[in-house]
N, C-alpha and C positions, 0 to 999 in steps of 0.2 A: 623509483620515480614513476610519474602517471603516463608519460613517455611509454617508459617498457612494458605498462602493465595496459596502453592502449597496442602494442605489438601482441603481446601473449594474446590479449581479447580477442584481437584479429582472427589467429592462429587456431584461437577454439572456436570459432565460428560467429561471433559477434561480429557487429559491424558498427565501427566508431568511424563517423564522421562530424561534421558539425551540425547545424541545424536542421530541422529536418525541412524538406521542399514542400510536402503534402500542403494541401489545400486547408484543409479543414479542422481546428483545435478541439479533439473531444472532453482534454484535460490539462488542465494549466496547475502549478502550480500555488497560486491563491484565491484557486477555486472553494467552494466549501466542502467540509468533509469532517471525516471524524478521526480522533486522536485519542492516544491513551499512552501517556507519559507516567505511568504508575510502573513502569519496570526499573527504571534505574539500573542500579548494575548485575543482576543477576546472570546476566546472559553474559557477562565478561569472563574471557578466558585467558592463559597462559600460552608459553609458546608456540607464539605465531600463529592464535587462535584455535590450535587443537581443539584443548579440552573448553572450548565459548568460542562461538560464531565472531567475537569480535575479543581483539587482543585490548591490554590494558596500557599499552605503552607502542608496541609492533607498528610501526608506519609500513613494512614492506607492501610493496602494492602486488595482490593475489586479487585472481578469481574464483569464484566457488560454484563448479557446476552443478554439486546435489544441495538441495535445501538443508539449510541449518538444526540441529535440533533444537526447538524451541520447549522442547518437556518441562526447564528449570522455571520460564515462565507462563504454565500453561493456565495457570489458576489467573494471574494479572489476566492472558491476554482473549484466555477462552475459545469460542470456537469460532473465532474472527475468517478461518480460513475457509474452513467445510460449513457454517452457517451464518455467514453474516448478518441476516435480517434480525437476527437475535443476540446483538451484543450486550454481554456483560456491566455493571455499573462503572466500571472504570474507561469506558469510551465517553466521549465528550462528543456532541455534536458544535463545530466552530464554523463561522462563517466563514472566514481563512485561516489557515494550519500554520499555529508559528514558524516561521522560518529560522529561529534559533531554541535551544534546551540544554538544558545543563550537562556541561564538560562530562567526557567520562562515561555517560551514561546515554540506554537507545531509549528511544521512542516508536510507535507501530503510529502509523495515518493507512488510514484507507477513502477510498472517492468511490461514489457511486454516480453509474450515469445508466441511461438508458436508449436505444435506439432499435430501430427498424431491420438494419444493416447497415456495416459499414465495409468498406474495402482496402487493401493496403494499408492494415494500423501499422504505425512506426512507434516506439517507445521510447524519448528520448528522455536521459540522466545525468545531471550532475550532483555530487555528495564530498561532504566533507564530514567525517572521511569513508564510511563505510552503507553500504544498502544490498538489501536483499529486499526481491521484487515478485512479488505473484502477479495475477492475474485469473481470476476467477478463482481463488484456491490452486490454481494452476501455476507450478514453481517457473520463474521464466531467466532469474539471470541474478549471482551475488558478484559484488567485488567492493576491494577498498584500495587506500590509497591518499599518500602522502600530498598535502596540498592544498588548496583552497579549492570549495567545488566552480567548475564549471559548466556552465549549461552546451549542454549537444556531448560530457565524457562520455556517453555511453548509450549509443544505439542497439532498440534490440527491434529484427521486424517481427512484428506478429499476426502479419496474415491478414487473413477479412474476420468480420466478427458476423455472428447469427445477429437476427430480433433477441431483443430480451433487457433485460437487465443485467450490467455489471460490475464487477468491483474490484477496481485496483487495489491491491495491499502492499504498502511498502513497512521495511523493519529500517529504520536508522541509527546510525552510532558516531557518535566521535569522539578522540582521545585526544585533542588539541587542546589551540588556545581558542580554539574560535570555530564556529560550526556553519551550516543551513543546507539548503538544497534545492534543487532543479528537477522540474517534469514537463515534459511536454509530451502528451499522448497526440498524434495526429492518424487522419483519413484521407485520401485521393478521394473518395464519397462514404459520406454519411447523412445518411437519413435520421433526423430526432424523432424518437416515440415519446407514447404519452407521458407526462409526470409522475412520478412511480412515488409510494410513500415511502418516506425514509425507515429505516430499521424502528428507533425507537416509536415513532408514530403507529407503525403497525403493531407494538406491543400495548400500546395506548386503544387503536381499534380493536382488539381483539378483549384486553377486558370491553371496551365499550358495548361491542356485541352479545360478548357473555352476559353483561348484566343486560342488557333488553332483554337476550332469554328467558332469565331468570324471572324478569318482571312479567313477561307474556304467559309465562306457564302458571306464576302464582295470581294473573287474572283471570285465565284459566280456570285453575282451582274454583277460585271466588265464585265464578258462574255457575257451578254445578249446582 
C-alpha cells in the first residue's frame, strides 16, 4: 500500500507530507513543457522491476534510490538528461502535458524554467503509478505504488537554486486501469529571470545564424 511505502520514504530520508506551504509556484503541473511518448514499453521489466525500472504487473510500493538504467531507451530518449537544449525528434513541445497515456507503457516530460535565484525549493509528487525524477540531469528521487495518484505523495526538499536556467525531467509509468500525475515545484523566494529560448528554438537560431554567416562571407567574396 502507498501507506507503507510513504513510511519506508520517510525512513530513507524523504519527506512526505501534504502540500507544500512555500510561497511561490515555480512549476505546476499544466504548465508547458515538453514530452516524448515514443517509449512504450521498452523500459518494462520483470520481477519486481529488476531487470526494467518499472514492473509489468508488480503494484508493490518500492523506492528507488539510484537512478534507473534507461540504456534500453537511450536512442527514444537521447540526451534529455546531460543536454537538454538539444532534444531529439521524438520530444514534442505541448502547451500542457497530458495528464493521461497509454496503460502499460512510460512517458519522459520535462519543464524548463528560469530564474535569478530561488530559496527553499520543495518538490512535490503524485503518480499513478510509477516516477522517477531529475533535476538538472541531477537524480533526485524514484518510487511507485499501488493506487490512484495523489498530489503532495511525495515530498522531496531541494534546497536554493543558483541564477540560470532549469530543467525538470520526470520518467512516468503505469500498469493499471487508469493513470496521470502531480507536480508542484515551489519557493519561499524566487526571483524570475529573463525568458530563455526554448531547446527547439535555439536549434532553429542556430541554423538561422549559420546561414547569415554563410551569406555574409559569400558577400564578402562578391566584393573582392
Amino acid at each position: 500500500m502507498k501507506n507503507a511505502f510513504r513510511l519506508c520514504a520517510l525512513m530513507a530520508g524523504l519527506v512526505i507530507t501534504g502540500a507544500a506551504d512555500a510561497a511561490t509556484v515555480l512549476v505546476k503541473t499544466n504548465d508547458p513543457g515538453f514530452y516524448n511518448n515514443s517509449i512504450g514499453t521498452v523500459l518494462n521489466g520483470t520481477n519486481g522491476g529488476e531487470t526494467g525500472p518499472f514492473p509489468v504487473s508488480d503494484d508493490a510500493s518500492r523506492s528507488f534510490p539510484n537512478a534507473p538504467d534507461l540504456s534500453a531507451a537511450g536512442a527514444i530518449l537521447g540526451n534529455w538528461l546531460g543536454d537538454p537544449l538539444h532534444l531529439n525528434s521524438n520530444w514534442r513541445f505541448l502547451s500542457a502535458i497530458p495528464n493521461s497515456w497509454a496503460v502499460g507503457t512510460e512517458v519522459a516530460v520535462m519543464y524548463q524554467f528560469n530564474t535569478l535565484g530561488a530559496t527553499n525549493v520543495n518538490a512535490s509528487f503524485g503518480v499513478d503509478n510509477g516516477i522517477f525524477v531529475w533535476l538538472d540531469g541531477r537524480y533526485l528521487f524514484g518510487a511507485r505504488g499501488p493506487g490512484s495518484f495523489v498530489p503532495g505523495e511525495y515530498v522531496v526538499p531541494v534546497g536554493d537554486l543558483a541564477a540560470g536556467t532549469h530543467f525538470l525531467q520526470l520518467l512516468l509509468e503505469d500498469h493499471g486501469s487508469i493513470n496521470g500525475y502531480d507536480v508542484n515545484i515551489t519557493a519561499d523566494t524566487f526571483i524570475p529571470g529573463p525568458a530563455v529560448p526554448e531547446p527547439t528554438s535555439l536549434v532553429l537560431l542556430g541554423l538561422g545564424l549559420a546561414g547569415a554567416g554563410i551569406y555574409a562571407a559569400r558577400r564578402a567574396i562578391a566584393s573582392t
